[in-house]
N, C-alpha and C positions, 0 to 999 in steps of 0.2 A: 370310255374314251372312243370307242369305235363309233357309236352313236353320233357325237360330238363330231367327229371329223368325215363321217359319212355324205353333210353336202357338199363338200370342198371335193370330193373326188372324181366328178361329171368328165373332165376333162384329160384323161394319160397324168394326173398327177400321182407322186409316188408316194403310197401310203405310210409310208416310213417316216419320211422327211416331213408329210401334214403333219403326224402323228408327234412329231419331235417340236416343230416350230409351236403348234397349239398350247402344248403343255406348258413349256418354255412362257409364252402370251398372255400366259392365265396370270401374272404379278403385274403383267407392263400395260394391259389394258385400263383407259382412267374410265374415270366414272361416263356411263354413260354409251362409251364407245362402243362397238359391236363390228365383227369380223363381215365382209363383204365377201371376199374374194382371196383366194390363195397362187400362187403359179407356183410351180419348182421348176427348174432346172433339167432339161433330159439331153443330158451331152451324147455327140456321137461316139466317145472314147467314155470308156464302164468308170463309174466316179460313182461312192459311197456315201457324200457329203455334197449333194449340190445345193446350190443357193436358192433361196427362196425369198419370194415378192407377196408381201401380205396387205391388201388393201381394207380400211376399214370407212365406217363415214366420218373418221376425222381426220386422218391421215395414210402412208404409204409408207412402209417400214418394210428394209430390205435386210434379210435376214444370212449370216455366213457361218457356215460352224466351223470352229477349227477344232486345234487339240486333237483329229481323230474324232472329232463331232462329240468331243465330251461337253462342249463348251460352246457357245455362238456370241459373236456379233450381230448389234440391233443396231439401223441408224435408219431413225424415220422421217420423216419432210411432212408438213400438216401442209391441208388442202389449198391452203392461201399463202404459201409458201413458193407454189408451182406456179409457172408462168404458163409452158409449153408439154404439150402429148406426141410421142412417136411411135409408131411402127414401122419396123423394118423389114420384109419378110426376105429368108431367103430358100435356097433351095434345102436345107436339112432341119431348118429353124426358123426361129423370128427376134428379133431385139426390140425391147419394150424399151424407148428415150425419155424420160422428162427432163426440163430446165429447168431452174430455180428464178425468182426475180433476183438473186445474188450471182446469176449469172453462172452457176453452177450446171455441170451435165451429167448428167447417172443413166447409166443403162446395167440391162440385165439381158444376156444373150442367148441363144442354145433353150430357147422358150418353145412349146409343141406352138402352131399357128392357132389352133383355137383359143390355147391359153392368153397368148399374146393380144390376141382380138376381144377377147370377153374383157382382161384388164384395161384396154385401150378403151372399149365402151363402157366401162365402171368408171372409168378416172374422170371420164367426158363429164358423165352425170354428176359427179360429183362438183365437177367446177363451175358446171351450169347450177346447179344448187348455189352455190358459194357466190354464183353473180345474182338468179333469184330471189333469196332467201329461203325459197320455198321446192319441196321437191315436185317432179313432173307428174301428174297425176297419170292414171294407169298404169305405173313403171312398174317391169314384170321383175322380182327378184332375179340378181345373174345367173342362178344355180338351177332355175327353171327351163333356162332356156338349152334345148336337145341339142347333142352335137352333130354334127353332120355326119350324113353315112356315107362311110369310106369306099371311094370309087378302086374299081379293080386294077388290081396291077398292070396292065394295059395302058390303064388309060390314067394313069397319076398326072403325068406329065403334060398334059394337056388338061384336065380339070383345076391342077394348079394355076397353071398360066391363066384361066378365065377369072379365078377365083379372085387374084390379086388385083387383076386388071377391074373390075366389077365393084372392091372394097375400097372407099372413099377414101381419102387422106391416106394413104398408106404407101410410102417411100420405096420406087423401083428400085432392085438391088444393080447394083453397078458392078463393071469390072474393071474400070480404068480411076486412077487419082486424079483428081482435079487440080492443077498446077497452081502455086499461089500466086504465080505471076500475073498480072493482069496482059491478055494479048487481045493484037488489034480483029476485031469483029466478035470478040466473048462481050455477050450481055455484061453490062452494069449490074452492080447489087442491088439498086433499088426497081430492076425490070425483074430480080428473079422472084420466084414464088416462096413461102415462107419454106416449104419442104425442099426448095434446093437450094435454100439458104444454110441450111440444117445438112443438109449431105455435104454441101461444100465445109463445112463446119469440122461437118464426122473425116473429109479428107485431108482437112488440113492436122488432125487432130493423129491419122494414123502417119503422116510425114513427119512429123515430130516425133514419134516412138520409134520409127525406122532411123529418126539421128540426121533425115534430110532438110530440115529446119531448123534453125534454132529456137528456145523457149521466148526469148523475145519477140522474134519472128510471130512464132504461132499467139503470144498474147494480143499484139496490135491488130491480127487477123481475127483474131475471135472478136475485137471489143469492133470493126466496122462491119464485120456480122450481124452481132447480137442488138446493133444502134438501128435494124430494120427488121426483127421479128416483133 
């Protein structure tokens, strides 16, 4: 088993939680399919049972153990299923977003940054295959690719900031809610970019758990959203 889950661990993933998801995968895998990529979960507050993101080349199956981790939750999305890829990075973590074509939103939060960025460039390929047919020629396995050397405590803070700002498509983290009112001089939905379509999404999305919207509210809002991604 060590063998087996030794190239999933490039990345601060927690050997425990590969080692459980894996074994667990050896029934659910169909024919054919093959393990890509794994993330787990590294909360800032100590947690026994974190969640884990399993990408394979057929699909993306997010993994939850309950019971005391005697037990897990499987619920997977196949690659043609997905409309949309996010990342979100922030300062102690990262959130990995996909949407469904059913209009559906999953994330996975409290991600190390590289994990989050390696699943983000796995999902890519994956959909560019799916629009291809075919896959990219010289495409390097993800588990090949070396992690970055961690700059000194000094200088975190500033190596972050370049990093974020430097990786493509990847969602500034905000501190303020986006009001769902529309006010005079706020761009139009259809001047915003897909990625602050998508944050404006994720704010209306946390106003409604805070109870400052109501659910019909945040539906009508998601659906003139989602009518320009």
């Amino acid at each position: 088993m060590k063998e087996q889950i030794r190239k999933f661990l490039n990345e601060e993933q927690d050997p425990k939680a590969v080692e459980k998801v894996t074994h667990k995968l050896n029934d659910l895998l169909m024919r054919g399919e093959e393990i890509g990529y794994i993330g787990v979960q590294k909360n800032p507050v100590l947690t026994v049972f974190p969640d884990s993101i399993v990408l394979t080349n057929k699909r993306i199956i997010i993994c939850k153990p309950k019971n005391l981790g005697l037990s897990m939750d499987f619920t997977d999305y196949t690659w043609d299923d997905i409309d949309t890829t996010f990342v979100k990075e922030g300062i102690l973590g990262s959130e990995f977003t996909f949407t469904t074509h059913t209009e559906l939103v999953i994330s996975i939060d409290n991600l190390p940054k590289i994990q989050a960025r390696k699943i983000y460039t796995f999902a890519k390929e994956q959909l560019d295959i799916l629009k291809t047919g075919s896959e990219p020629a010289a495409a390097a396995p993800v588990e090949t690719i070396p992690a970055p050397v961690a700059a000194p405590v000094a200088e975190i803070e500033e190596a972050e900031t370049e990093e974020v700002t430097n990786f493509a498509e990847i969602l500034p983290a905000t501190t303020t809610e986006t009001p769902p009112a529309s006010h005079g001089g706020e761009r139009s939905l259809s001047e915003l970019s897909k990625e602050e379509l998508f944050e404006k999404l994720q704010n209306y999305k946390k106003l409604l758990d805070n109870g400052l919207i109501l659910q019909g509210e945040y539906d009508n809002l998601k659906k003139e959203i989602l009518a320009y991604l």
